[in-house]
Each structure stands twice: as structure tokens, then as C-alpha cells.
C-alpha positions as a printed Julia matrix, in Angstrom:
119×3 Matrix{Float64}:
   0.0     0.0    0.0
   1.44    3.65  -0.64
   1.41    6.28   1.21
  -2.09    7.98   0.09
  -4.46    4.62   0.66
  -2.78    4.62   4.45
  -3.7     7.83   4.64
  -7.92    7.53   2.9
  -7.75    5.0    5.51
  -6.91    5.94   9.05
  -8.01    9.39   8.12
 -11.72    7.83   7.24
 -11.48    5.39   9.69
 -10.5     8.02  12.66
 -13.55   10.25  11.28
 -16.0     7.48  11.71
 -14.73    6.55  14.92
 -13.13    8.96  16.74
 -11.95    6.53  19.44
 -10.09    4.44  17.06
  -6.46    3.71  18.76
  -5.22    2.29  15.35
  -6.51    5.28  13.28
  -5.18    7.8   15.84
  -1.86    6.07  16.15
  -1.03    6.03  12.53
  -2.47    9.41  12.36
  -0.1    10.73  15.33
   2.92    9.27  14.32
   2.45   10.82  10.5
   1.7    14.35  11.74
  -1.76   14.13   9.84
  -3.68   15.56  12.77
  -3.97   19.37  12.03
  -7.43   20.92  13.33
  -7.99   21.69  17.04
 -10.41   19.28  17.43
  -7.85   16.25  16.19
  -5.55   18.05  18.37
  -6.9    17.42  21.38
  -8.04   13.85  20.2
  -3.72   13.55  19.66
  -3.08   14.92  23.18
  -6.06   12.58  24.27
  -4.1     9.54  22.48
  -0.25   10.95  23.84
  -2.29   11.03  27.41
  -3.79    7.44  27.15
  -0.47    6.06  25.81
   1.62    8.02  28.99
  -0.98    6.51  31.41
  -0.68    2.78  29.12
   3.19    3.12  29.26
   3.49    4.0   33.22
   1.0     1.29  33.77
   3.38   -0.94  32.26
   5.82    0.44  34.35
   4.42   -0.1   37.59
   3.51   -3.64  36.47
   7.31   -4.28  35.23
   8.31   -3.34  38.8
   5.54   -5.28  40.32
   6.83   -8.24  38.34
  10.2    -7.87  39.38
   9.57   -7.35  43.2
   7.46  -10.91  42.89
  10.55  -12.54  41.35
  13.14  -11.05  44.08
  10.78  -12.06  46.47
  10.56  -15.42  45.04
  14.38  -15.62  44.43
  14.85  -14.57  48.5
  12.0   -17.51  49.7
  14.4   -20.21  47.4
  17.42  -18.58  49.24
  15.69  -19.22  52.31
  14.75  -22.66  51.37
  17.88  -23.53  50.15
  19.7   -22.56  53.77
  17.33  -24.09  55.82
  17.85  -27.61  53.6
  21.72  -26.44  54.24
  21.22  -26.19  58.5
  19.01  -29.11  58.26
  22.08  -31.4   56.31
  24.25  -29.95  58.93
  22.32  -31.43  61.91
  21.69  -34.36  59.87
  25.7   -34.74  60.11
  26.07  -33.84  63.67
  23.76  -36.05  64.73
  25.63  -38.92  62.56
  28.84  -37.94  63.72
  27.23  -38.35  67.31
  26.1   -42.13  66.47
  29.39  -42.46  65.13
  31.55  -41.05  68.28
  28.95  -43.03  70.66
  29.51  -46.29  68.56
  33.5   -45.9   68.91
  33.39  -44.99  72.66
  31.35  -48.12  73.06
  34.02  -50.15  70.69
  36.73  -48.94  73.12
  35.25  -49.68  76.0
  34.13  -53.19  75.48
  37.82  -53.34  74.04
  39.13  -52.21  77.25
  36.44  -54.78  78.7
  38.12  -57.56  77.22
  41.62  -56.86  77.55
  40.87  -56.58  81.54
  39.59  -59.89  80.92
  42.52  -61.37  79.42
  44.84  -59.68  82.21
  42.47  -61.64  84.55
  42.67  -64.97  82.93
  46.19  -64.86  82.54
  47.18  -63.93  86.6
């Protein structure tokens, strides 16, 4: 399409329906807007695309709090799993320093024994 059928168009278009984002965007961004009336349809349309653009914005930021926040609970998560594998080992290494203390003294149990036997 050239230049002229874009323009019938959205200029025909944006006079039958005034609230026509397509036909007021095309119409914006080509500086065919030129009365006062279309004027303050294009400030209308800059306004609504300010208030779109912020909104996306504030919902960009939103998005990204949720994800740090999301990123800090797995943090979380992840060092709690970490404390609870350390206790897991303590309490193994317990089991294991009760078991040899028990070895050594039924060790030292039965070399008493064999001191006995021999005298």
C-alpha cells in the first residue's frame, strides 16, 4: 500500500470513529492531525499512551519485586535444607563417636579380661 491509501484510511477510519487507537496512532505518528479538534483527540491519544506506558511500568516493577521475592523464599529454602544437612551430620557424627566410645570400652572390657585370665 502507498502512502495515500494509508492515509484515505486511518483518516476515514478516525472520522468514523473517533476513538479508534489504530486510526489515531497512525495518524499521530504521520503528523496528519492538524485541526484543534484532532488536536486534542492527539493529546487525548499521547495522554492514554503516557498513562498505558506507566501502567506498564508499575507492572514491570511489580513483576520484578514478585521474582526477588521469590528468588529470597528459594534462598531461604535452600539454607534451611543447608542447617538441616548440617544437623543431619552432627547427629551422625554423634552415632558415630557413641559407637567408637562403646568399641573402646568393650575393648578395654576384654583386655581386663585377658589380664584376669592370665594372673
Amino acid at each position: 500500500m502507498d502512502r495515500n491509501s494509508l492515509y484515505i484510511f486511518y483518516t476515514t477510519l478516525l472520522q468514523q470513529n473517533p476513538e479508534s487507537e489504530m486510526a489515531m496512532k497512525w495518524c499521530v505518528k504521520n503528523n496528519v492531525i492538524k485541526d484543534e479538534r484532532n488536536e486534542k483527540d492527539k493529546k487525548m491519544y499521547e495522554r492514554k499512551e503516557r498513562e498505558r506506558y506507566e501502567k506498564y511500568k508499575r507492572e514491570k516493577k511489580i513483576r520484578r519485586e514478585k521474582a526477588k521475592e521469590k528468588e529470597k523464599a528459594k534462598e531461604k529454602e535452600k539454607a534451611k535444607e543447608k542447617e538441616k544437612a548440617r544437623e543431619r551430620e552432627k547427629e551422625k557424627e554423634k552415632v558415630r563417636t557413641k559407637k567408637k566410645n562403646a568399641e573402646r570400652m568393650i575393648d578395654s572390657m576384654r583386655f581386663k579380661d585377658l589380664k584376669i585370665s592370665k594372673k
